[in-house]
DSSP file (Angstrom, degrees, kcal/mol; ACC not computed):
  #  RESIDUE AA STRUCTURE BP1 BP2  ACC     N-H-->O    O-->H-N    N-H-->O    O-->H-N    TCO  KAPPA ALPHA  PHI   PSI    X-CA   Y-CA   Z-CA
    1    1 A X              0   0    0      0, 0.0     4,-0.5     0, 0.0    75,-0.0   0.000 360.0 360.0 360.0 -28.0    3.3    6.4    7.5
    2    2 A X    >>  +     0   0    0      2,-0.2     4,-2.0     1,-0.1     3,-0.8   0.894 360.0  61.6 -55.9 -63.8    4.7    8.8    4.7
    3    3 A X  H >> S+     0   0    0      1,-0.2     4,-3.0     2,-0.2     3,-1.6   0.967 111.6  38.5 -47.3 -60.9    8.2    7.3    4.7
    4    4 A X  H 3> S+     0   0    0      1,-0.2     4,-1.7     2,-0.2    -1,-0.2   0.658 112.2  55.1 -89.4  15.2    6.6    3.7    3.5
    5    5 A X  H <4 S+     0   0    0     -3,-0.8    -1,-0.2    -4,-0.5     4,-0.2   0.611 116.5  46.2 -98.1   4.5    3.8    5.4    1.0
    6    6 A X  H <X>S+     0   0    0     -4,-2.0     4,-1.5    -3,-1.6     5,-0.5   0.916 113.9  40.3 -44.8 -76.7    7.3    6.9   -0.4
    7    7 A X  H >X5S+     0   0    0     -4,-3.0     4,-1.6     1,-0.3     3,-0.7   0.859 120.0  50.4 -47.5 -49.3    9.5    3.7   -0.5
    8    8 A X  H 3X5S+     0   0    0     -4,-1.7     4,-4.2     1,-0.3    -1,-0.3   0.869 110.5  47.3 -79.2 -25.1    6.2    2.1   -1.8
    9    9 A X  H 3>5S+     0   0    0     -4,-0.2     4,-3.0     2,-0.2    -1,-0.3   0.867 112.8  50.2 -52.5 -50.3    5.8    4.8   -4.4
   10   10 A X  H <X5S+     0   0    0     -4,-1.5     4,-1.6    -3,-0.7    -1,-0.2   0.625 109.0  52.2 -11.3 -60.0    9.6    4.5   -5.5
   11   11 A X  H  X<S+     0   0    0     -4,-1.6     4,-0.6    -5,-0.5    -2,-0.2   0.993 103.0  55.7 -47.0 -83.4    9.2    1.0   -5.7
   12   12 A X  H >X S+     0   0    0     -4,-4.2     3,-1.6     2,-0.2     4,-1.2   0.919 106.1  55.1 -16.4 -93.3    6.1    1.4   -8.1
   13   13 A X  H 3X S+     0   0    0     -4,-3.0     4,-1.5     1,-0.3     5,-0.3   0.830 109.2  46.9 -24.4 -71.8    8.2    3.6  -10.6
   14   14 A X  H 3< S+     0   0    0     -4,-1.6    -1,-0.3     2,-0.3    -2,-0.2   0.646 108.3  45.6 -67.8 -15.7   10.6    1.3  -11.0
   15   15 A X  H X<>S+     0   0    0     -3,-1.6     5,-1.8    -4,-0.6     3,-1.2   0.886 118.3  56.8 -23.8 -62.3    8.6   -2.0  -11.5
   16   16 A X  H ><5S+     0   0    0     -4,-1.2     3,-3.7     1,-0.3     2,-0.5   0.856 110.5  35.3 -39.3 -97.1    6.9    0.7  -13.9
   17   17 A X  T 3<5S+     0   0    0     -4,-1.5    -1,-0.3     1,-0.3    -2,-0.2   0.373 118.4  59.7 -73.1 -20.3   10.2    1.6  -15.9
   18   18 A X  T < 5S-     0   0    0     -3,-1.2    -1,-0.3    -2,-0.5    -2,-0.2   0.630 106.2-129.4-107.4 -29.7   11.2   -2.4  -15.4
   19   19 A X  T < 5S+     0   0    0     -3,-3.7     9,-0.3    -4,-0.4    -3,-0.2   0.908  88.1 105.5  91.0  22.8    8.2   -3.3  -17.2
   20   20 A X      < +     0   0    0     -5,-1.8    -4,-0.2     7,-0.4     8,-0.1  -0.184  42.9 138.0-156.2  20.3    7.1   -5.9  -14.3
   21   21 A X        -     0   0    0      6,-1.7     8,-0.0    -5,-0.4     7,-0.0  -0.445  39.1-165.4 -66.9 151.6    4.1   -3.0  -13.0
   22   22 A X  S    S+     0   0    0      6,-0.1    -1,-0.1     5,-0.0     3,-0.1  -0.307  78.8  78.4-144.1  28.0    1.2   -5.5  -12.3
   23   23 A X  S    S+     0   0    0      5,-0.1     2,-0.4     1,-0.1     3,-0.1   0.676  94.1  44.1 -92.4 -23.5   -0.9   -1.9  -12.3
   24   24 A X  S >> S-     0   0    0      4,-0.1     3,-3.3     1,-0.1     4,-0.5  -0.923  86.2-115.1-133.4 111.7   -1.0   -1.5  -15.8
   25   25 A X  T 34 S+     0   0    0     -2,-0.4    -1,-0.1     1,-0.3    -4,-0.0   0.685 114.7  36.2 -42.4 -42.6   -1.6   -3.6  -18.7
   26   26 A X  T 34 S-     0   0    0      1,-0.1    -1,-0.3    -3,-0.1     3,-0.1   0.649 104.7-119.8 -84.1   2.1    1.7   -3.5  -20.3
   27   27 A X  T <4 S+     0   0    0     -3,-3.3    -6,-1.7     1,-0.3    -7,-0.4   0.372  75.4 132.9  94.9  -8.0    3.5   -3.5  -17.0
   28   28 A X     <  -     0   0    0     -4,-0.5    -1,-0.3    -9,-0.3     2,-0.3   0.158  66.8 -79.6 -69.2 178.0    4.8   -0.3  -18.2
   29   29 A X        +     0   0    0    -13,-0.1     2,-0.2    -3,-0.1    -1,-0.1  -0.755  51.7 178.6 -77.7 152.4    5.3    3.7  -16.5
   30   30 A X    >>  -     0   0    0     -2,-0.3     4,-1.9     1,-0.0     3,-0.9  -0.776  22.6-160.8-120.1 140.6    2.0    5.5  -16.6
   31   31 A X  H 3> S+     0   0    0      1,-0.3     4,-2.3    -2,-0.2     5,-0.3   0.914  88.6  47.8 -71.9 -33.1    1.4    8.8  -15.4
   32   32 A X  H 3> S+     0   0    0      1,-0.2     4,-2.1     2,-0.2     5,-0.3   0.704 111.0  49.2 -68.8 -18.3   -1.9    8.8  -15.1
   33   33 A X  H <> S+     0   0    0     -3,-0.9     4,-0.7     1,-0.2     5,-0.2   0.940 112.2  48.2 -85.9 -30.1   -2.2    5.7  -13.4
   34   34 A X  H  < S+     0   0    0     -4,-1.9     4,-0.5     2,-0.2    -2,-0.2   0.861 117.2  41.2 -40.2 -48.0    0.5    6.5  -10.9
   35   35 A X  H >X S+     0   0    0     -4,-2.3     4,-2.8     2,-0.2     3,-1.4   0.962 114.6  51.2 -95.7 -35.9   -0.9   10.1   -9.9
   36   36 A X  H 3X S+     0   0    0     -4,-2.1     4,-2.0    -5,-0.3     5,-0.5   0.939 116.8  41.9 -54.2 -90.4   -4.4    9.0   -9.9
   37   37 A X  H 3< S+     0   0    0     -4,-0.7    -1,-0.2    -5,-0.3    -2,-0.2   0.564 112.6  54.6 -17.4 -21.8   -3.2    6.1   -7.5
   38   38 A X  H X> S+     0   0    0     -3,-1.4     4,-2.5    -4,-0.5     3,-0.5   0.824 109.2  42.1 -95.7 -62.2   -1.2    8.2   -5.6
   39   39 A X  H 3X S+     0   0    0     -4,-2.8     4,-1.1     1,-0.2    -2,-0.3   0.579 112.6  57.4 -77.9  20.7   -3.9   10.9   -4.7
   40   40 A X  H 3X S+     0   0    0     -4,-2.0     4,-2.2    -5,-0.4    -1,-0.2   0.804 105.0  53.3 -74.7 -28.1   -6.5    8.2   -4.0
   41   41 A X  H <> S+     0   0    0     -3,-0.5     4,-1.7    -5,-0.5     5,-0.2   0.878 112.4  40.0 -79.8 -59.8   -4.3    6.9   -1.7
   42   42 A X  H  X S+     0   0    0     -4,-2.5     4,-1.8     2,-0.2    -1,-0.2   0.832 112.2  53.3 -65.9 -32.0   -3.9   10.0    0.1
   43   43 A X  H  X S+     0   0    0     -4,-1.1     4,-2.0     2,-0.2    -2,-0.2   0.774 112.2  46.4 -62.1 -44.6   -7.3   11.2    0.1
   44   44 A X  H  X S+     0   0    0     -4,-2.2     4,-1.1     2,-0.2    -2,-0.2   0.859 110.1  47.8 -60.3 -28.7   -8.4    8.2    1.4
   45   45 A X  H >X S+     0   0    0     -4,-1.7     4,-2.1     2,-0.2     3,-1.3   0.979 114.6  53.9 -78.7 -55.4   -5.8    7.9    4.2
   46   46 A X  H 3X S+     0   0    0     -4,-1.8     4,-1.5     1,-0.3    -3,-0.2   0.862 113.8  42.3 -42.6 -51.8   -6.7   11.9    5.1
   47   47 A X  H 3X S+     0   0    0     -4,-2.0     4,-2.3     1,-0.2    -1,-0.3   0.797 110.0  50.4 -62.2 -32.4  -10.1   11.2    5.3
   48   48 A X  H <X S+     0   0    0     -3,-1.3     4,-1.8    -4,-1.1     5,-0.3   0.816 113.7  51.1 -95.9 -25.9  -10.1    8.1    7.2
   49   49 A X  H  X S+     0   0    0     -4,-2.1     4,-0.6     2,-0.2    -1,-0.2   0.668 110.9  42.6 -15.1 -53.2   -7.8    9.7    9.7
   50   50 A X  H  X S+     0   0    0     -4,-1.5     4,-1.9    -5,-0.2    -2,-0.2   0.987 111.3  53.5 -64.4 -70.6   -9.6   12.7   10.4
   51   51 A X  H  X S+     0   0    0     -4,-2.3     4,-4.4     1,-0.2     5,-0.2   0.833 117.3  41.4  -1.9 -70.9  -12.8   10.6   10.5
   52   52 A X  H  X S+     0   0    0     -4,-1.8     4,-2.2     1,-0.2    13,-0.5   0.909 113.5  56.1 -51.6 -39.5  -10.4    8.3   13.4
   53   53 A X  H  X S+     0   0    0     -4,-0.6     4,-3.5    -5,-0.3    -1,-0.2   0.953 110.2  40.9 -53.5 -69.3   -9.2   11.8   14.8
   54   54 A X  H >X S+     0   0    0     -4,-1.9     4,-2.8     1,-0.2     3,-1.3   0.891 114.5  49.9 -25.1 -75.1  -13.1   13.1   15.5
   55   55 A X  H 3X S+     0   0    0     -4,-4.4     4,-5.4     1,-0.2     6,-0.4   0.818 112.2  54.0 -40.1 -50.7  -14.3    9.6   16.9
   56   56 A X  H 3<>S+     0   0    0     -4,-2.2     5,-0.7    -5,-0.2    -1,-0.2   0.892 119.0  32.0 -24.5 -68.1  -11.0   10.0   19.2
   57   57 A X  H X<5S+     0   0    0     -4,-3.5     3,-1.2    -3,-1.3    -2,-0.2   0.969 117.4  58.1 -60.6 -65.2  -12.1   13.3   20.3
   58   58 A X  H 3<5S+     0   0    0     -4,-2.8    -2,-0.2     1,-0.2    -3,-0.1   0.964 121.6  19.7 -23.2 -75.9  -15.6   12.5   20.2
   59   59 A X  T 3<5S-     0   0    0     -4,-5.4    -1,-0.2    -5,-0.2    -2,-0.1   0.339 112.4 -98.8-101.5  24.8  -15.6    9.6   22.5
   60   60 A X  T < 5S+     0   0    0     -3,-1.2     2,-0.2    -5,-0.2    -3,-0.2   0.663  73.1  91.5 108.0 -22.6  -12.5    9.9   24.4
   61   61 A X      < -     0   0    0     -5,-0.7    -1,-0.2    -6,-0.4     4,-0.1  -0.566  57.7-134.4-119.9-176.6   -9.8    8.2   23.5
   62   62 A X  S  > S+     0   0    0     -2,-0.2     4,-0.6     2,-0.1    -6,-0.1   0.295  81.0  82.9-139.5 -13.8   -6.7    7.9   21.6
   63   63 A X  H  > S+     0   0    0      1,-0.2     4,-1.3     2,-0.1     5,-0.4   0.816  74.1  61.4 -80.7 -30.9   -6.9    4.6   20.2
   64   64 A X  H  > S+     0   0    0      1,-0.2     4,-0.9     2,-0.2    -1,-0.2   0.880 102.9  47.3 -65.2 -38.4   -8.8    4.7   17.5
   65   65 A X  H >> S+     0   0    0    -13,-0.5     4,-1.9     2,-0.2     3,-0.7   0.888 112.7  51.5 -11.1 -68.8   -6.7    7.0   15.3
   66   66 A X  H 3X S+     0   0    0     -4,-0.6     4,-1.9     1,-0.2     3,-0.5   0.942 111.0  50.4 -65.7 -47.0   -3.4    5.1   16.2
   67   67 A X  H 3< S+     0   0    0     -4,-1.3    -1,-0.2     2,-0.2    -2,-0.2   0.519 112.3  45.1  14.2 -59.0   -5.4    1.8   15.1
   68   68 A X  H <X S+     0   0    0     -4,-0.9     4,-2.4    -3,-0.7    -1,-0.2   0.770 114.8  49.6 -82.9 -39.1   -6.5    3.5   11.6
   69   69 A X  H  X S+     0   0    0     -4,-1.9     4,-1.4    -3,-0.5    -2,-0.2   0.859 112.0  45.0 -84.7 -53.5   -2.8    4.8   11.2
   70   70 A X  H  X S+     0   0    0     -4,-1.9     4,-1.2     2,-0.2     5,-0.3   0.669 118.5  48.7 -92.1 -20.4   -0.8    0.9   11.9
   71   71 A X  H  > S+     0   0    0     -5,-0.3     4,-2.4     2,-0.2     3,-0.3   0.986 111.3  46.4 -74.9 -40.1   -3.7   -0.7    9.5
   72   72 A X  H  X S+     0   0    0     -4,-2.4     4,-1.7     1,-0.2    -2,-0.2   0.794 116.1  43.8 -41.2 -53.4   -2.9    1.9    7.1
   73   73 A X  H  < S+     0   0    0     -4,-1.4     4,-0.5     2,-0.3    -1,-0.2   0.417 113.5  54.3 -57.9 -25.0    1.1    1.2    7.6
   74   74 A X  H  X S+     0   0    0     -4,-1.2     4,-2.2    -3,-0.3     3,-0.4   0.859 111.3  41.3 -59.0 -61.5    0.6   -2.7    7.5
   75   75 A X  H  X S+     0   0    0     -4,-2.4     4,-0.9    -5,-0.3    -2,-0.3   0.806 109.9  49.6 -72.0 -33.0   -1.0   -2.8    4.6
   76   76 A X  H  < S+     0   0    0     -4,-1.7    -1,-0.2     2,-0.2    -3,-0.2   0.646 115.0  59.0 -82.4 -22.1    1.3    0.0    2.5
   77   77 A X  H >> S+     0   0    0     -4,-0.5     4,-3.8    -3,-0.4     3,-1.9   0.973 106.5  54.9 -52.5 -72.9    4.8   -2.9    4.4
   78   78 A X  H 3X S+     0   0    0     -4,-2.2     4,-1.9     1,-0.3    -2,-0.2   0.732 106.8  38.0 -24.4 -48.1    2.9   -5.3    2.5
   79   79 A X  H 3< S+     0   0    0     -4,-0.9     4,-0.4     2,-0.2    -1,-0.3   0.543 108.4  60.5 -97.1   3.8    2.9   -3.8   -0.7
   80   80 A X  H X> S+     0   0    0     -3,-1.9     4,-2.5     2,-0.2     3,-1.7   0.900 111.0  45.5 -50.4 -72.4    6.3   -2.8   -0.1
   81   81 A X  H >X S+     0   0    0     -4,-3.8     3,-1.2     1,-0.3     4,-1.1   0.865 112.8  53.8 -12.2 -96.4    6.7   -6.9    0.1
   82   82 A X  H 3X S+     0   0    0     -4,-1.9     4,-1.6     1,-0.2    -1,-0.3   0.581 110.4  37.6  16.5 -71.1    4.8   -7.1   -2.8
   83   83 A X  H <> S+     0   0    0     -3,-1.7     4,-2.0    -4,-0.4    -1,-0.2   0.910 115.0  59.4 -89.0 -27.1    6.8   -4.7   -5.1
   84   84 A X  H X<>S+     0   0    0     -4,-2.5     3,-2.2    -3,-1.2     5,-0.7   0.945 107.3  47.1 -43.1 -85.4   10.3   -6.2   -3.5
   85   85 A X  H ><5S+     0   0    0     -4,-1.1     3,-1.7     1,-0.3     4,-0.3   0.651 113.1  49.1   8.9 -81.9    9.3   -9.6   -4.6
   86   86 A X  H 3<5S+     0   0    0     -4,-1.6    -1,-0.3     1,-0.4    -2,-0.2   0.516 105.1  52.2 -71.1 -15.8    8.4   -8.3   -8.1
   87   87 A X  T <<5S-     0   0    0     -3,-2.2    -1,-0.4    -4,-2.0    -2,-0.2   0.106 122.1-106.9-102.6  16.5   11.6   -6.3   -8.8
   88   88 A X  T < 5 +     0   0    0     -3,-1.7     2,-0.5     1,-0.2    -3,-0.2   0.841  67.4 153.2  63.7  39.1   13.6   -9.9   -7.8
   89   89 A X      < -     0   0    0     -5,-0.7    -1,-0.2    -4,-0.3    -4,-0.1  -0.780  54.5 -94.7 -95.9 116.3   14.7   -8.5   -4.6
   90   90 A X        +     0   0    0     -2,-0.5     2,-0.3    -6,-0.1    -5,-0.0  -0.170  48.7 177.1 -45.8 133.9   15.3  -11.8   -1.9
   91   91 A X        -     0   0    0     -6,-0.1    -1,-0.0    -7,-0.1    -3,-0.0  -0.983  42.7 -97.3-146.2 130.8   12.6  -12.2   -0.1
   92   92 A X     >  -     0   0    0     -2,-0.3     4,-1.7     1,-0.2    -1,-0.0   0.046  29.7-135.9 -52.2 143.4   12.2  -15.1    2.5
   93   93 A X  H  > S+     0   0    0      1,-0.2     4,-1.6     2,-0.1     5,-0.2   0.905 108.4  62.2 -81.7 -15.3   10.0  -17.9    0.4
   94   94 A X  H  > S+     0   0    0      1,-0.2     4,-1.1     2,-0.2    -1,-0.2   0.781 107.8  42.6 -67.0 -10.7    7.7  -18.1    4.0
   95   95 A X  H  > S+     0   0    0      2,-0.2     4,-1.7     1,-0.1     5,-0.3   0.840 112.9  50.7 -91.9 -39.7    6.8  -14.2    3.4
   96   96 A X  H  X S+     0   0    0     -4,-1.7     4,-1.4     1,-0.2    -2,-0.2   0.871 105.5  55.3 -68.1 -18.1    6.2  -15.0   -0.4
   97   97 A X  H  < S+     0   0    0     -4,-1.6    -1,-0.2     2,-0.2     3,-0.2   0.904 113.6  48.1 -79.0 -42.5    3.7  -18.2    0.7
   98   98 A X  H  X S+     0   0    0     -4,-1.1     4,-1.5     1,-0.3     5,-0.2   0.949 107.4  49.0 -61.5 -69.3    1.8  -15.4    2.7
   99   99 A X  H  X S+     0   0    0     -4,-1.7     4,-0.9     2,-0.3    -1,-0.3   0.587 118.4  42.4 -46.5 -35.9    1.5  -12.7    0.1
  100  100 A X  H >< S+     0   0    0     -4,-1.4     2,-2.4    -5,-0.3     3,-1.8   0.372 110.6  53.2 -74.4-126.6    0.2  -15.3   -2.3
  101  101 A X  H 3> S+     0   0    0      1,-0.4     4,-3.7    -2,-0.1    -2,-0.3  -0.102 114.0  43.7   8.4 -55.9   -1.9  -16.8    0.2
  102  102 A X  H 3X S+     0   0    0     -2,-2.4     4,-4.7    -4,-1.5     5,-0.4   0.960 109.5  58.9 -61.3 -43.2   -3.4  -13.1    0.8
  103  103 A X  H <X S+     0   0    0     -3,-1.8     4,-2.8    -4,-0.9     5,-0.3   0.980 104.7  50.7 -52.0 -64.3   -3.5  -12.5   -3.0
  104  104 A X  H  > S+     0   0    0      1,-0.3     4,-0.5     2,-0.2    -1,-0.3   0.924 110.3  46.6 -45.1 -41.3   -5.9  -15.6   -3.3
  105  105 A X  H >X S+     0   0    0     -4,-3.7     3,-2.6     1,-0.2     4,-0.6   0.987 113.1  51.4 -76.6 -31.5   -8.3  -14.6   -0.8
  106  106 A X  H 3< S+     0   0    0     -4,-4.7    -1,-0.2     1,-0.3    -2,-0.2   0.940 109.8  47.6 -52.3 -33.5   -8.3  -11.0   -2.3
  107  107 A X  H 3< S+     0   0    0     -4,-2.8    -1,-0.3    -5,-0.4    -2,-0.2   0.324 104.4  64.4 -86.0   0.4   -9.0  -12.0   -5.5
  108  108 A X  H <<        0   0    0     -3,-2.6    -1,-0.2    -4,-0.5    -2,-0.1   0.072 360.0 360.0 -99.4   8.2  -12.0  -14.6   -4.1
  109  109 A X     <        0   0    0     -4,-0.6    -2,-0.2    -3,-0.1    -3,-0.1   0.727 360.0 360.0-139.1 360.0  -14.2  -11.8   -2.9
């Protein structure tokens, strides 16, 4: 899970330095939004883990953790997609119809 909130991190900077960040109104580096974005990202994932860990313990099981951990790791592949895409890396056009597709519905709710 580390390795892809690296690569995705990685990614980020250089979109950022490219000018083609779709975090920041000028598409430009900022630090603040980067480290702010970066621990949110981690503090949430830490939390919602532990949270997964307890319930785990709590009730028995093992799934719920692993569960929290591969949504976490789907979604950070995505924006991996995502940043690939934006830095004009090939990308299949059936992956790019998804990733818009997803976009619209985030952006309806």
């Amino acid at each position: 899970m580390i390795l892809f909130i690296l690569i995705d991190y990685v990614l980020g900077l250089y979109l950022a330095i490219k000018k083609k960040s779709a975090k920041t109104v000028s598409g430009g580096l900022s630090s603040e939004v980067s480290f702010s974005r970066l621990v949110k990202k981690f503090l949430l994932m830490f939390v919602v883990i532990i949270v997964c860990v307890r319930l785990d313990l709590l009730l028995g099981l093992d799934i719920i953790e692993t569960a929290a951990m591969m949504c976490f790791i789907i979604n950070e592949a995505i924006s991996i997609l995502e940043n690939c895409a934006l830095a004009g890396l090939p990308i299949p056009e059936k992956v790019i119809k998804i990733l818009d597709v997803m976009e619209k519905d985030n952006n309806k709710q």
